[in-house]
C-alpha positions as CSV (number, residue, x, y, z in Angstrom):
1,X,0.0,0.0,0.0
2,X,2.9,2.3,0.7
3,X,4.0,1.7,-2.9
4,X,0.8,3.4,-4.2
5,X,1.0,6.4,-1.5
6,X,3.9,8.0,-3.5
7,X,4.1,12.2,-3.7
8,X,1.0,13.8,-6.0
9,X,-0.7,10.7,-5.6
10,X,-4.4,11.0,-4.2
11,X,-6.4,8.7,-2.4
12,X,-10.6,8.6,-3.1
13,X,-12.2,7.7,0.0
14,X,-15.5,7.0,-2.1
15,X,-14.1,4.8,-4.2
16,X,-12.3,2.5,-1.4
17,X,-15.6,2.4,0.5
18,X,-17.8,1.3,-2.9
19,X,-14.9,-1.3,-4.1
20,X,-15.4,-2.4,-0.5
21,X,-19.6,-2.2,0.1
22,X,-19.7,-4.1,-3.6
23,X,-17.3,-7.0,-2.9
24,X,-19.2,-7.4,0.8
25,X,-22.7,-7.3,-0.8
26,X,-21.3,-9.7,-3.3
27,X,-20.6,-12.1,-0.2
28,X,-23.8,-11.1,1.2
29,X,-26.2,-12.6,-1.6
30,X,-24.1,-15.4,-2.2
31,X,-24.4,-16.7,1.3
32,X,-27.8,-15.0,2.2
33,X,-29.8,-14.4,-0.6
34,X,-32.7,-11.9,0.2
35,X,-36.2,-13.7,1.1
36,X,-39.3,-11.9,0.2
37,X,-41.7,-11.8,3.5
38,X,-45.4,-11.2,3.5
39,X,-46.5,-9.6,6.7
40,X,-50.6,-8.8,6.8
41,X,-51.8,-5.9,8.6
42,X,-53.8,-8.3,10.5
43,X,-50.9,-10.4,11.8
44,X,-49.7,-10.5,15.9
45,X,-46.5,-9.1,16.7
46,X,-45.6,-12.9,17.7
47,X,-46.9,-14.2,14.7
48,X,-43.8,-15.6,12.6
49,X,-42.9,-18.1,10.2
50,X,-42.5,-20.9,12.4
51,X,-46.3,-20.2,14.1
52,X,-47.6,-19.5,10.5
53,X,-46.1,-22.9,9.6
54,X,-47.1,-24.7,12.3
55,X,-50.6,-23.2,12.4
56,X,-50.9,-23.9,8.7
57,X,-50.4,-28.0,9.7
58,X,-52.4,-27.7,12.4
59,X,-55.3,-26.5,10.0
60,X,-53.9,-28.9,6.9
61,X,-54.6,-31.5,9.3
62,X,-58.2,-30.9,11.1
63,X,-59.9,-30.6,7.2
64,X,-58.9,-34.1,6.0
């Protein structure tokens, strides 16, 4: 790095920091991908996936 620090050279902050947010949201969706949530207006605060799943089954299973 000092090699590239020589006199009359400048250094743009803004481009470090997007080299830097593009390779770490490159690691991001390759190891969590983004998930696309519904939420109802209706829904509890403790209502979440696993209670939606679970009460799904619970109902799946009382109609047959």
């Amino acid at each position: 790095m000092d090699d590239q620090l020589s006199a009359g050279s400048t250094i743009d902050i803004n481009e470090i920091c997007n080299k830097w947010f593009d390779g770490f949201n490159r690691v991001l969706d390759q190891y969590l991908p983004e998930q696309v949530v519904t939420i109802s207006p209706n829904d509890k605060p403790w209502m979440n996936s696993k209670v939606l799943t679970f009460s799904d089954k619970q109902a799946r299973s009382l109609i047959t």
